[in-house]
Every structure is written in C-alpha cells, then in structure tokens.
N, C-alpha and C positions, 0 to 999 in steps of 0.2 A: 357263605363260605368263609371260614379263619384262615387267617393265613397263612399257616399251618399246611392249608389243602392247595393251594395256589402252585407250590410243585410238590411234583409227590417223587417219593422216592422208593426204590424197590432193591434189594439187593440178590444175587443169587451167586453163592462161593464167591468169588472175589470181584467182581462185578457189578456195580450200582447202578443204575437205572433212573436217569432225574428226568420227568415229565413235566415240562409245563402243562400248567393243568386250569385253563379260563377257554373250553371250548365253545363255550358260546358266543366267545370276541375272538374265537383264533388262535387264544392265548395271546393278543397281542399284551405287550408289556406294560407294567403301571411300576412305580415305586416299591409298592409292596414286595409286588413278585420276582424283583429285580434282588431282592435284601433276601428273602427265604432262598432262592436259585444259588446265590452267591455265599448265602450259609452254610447250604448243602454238601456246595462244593470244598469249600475250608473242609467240612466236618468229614469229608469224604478223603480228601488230601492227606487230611494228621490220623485217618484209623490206620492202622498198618496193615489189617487185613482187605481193606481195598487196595486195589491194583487195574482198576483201569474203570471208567465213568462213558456212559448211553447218552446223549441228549436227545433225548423226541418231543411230540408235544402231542397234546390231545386231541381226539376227534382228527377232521380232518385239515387241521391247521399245523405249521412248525412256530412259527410267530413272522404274520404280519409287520411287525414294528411297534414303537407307539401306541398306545390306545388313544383312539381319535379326540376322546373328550380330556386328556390330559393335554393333547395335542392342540384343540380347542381354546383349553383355558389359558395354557401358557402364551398361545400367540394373541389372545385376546390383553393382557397385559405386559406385553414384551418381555415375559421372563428374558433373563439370561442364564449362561451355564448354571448346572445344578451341580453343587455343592456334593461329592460323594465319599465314603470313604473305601471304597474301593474301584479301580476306572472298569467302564462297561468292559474290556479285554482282558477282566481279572482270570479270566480260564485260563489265556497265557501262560499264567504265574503259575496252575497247577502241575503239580510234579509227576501226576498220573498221565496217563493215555487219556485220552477223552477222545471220543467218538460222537459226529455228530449224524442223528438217525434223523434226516429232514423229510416228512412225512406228508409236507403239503408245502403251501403257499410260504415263504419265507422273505423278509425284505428289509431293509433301516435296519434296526437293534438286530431283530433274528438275524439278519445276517451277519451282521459283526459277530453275534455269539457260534453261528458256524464256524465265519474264517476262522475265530479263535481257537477252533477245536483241531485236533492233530490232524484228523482223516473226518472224512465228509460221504454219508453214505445217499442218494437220494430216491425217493420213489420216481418211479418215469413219467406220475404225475404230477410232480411237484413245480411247483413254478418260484422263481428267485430273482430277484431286482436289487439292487441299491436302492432305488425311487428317492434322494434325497433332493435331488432337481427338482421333480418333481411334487415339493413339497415346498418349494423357495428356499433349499438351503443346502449348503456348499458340504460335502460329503464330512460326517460326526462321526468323533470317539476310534479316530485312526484306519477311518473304512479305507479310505483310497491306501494308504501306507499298508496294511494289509495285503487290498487288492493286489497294487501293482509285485510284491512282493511270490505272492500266488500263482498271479494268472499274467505276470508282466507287464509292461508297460501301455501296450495294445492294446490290450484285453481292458486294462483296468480303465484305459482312458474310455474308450468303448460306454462301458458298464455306469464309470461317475457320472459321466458326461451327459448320456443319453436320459439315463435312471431308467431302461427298459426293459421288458420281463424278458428272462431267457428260460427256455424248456430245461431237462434233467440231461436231456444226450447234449445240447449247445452246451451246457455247463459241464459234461465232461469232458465232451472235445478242447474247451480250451484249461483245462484242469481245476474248476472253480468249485467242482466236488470229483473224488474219486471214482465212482463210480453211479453208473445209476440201474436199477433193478429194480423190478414189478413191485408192486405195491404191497402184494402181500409175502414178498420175502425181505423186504425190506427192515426190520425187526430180527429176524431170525440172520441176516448176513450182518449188520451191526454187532450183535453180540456176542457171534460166532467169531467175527474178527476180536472184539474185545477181552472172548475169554481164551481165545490162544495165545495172544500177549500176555496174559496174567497168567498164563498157565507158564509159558516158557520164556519166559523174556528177565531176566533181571530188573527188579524194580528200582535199586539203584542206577543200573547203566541206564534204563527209560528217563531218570531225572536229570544227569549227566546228558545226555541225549537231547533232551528239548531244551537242556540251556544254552548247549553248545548251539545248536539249530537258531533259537532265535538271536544270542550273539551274532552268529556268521552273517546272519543281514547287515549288521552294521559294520563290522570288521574286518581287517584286511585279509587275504590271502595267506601271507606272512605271519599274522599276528594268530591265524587258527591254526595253521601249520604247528607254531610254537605251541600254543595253548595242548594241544593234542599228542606232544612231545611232551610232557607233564600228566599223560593220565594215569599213569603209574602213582601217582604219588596220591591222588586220589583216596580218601575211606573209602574201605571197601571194594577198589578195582581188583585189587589181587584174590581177593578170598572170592570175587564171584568171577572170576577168568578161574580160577580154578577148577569151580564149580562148575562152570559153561564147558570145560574139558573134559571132566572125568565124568559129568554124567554123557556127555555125548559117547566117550570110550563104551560107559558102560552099559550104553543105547536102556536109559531109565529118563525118566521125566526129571531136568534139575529140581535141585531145592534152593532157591535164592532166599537170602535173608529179607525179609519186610523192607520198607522204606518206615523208620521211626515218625514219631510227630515231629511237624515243623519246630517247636520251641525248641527240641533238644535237639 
C-alpha cells in the first residue's frame, strides 16, 4: 500500500470524505498516515469548493491509536516527544465543518482526532477510551484539555483517569459524541448533517464560528462579549448577513461566497 492509499479521500458537491484506510490494524496510526490525513485536510481547507469534511475509517475500525509496533519500538528505546510539523489537534485549525463519522473501536490519537472534529457522530457499536493510563502514560497531544472542555470536568477526570471503554449511548449521555445511531445509518447521518451545512451555512461565518468557539475557552466573558461587538467589521460579515436575509425573504437556498485559500 503507498501512502497515497493510507487515507482515502472521496468528494461528493461540497463534501469530502477522509477514510482512514489501514483496516487490517484498525487503521490504527503510524507516521505516515498521520502526514497523508493532515495533507488532505490542508488541501481540503484551501479548495474553496469544499465546505465541510467526513472522518471515518475502514472496515470495522475508527482508529485504535497508535500502531502497537511503533508503540513497541519507541518505548523499547525511550523515544521522546516526536518532532511534528503540524500538532496531532491540527483539525482544530480547520476553517471547515468537520464531522467525525466514528465507526468502530476508537481510543489515544483516534480520539484526540474526534474531540478535534466540530460534531461527533457514532455507531451504537462503537466503543471509545482514552486508554492513555493504561498504557503508562499521562493523557497526549491535549487529550484531557479537550476532554475536560467537552464533557467537563467529571467526565473528563472520569475518562483520563480510568482510561475505560465507554459504549456510544454512555458517550452520549455525557456529550463525548453527539449522537449515537445504528451502524448502518451512521454514514448516511454524517453526511447528511455535513451537506446541509454546506448547503446553507455561510462558509465564512463557519470560520468565524470555530475561532470564536475555540477562543471562548480561554477567554473571558467580557473579552467575547467585546470580540462579538466587532463582527461587523469583519470581511465579508455584511455581504453574507445580507445574503442569510434576502434569500430566507425569498425562501431560495442562499448563495454564500466560498471561503478563499488560506495564503490569501
């Protein structure tokens, strides 16, 4: 397999679709697939005609974590931190919707790449851990910050702590995925959600949206208040408030302008 095939990628109208794709390990994660996933997503980020991104993974895996024998090797020579040029929570930084479509077993990295995704869809088979305890190591790449953020301080201490598998309904009930639904609509309510965001949503107020969101975690009350007393002044807020207006008047599907590439 090149790595190339390691995620695959599938588009349909504005919609892209990234599978991890190493089902016979679960997809759990190596290097490689780590670099192709996190290209996709760039290269997804700067088309303009994307407007909102799928994560699923193959077979009957979301990812595991880690692939054992990277896992193996590094604790056989006390690696330390690995050197990256983008952090495992690079989805954060995307301007798109991202959707995570968690299909199976999920835990360590996989999980960190759900919390990162905006909305969390899961099958009612799917099972989801931290498991970082449970490996000899104190929760990576901003799991618990995440966490506690998510699912609150309870919950998350709960989850770091233990590193225990929760079912799809326990992880809805404490909101660690939005929803959870039979296995086999699960695909089909993912992208359903994804492409009515891209259908109607402003893909600049969506970018506006997720930075304000993940600023407000650290910020004060005060300071978003203000921040959001400035959105007028914003590119672009007035021309798509306009737009959000006169097509709802004129009960027609808006036309929001694209989100350009990141460089310009």
């Amino acid at each position: 397999m090149s790595d190339n095939d390691l995620v695959l990628a599938h588009r349909a109208d504005a919609v892209v679709t990234l599978t991890l794709n190493r089902p016979e390990r679960m997809n759990a994660w190596t290097v490689e697939l780590e670099e192709r996933f996190f290209d996709l997503v760039d290269e997804a980020d700067d088309d303009p005609d994307v407007r909102a991104i799928v994560v699923t993974g193959a077979g009957r895996g979301f990812c595991p974590g880690m692939d054992a024998s990277v896992l193996e090797q590094r604790s056989a020579r006390r690696a330390g931190p690995t050197e990256r040029a983008r952090p495992m929570t690079h989805l954060l930084a995307c301007r798109k919707l991202t959707v995570a479509a968690i299909n199976g077993g999920c835990a360590g990295i996989g999980l960190v790449q759900a919390l990162s995704c905006d909305v969390r869809f899961a099958a009612s088979t799917a099972r989801l851990s931290t498991a970082f305890t449970r490996r000899g190591l104190a929760p990576e790449f901003g799991a618990g910050w995440l966490l506690t953020r998510i699912v609150g301080a309870g919950h998350a201490t709960d989850l770091v702590l233990s590193g225990r598998v929760v079912g799809s309904d326990e992880a809805a009930s404490m909101g660690l995925i939005n929803r959870a639904v039979e296995p086999d609509e699960l695909m089909a309510t993912a992208l359903a959600y994804a492409h009515d965001v891209a259908t109607n949503c402003s893909p600049r107020a969506i970018a506006y949206a997720k930075d304000d969101l993940l600023r407000d975690w650290t910020r004060s009350k005060a300071d978003a208040e203000g921040e959001a007393d400035l959105v007028y002044q914003r590119p672009g807020h007035a021309e798509d408030f306009r737009e959000g207006i006169t097509s709802f008047v004129e009960k027609r599907p808006p036309r929001f302008d694209p989100l350009p590439p990141r460089s310009s």
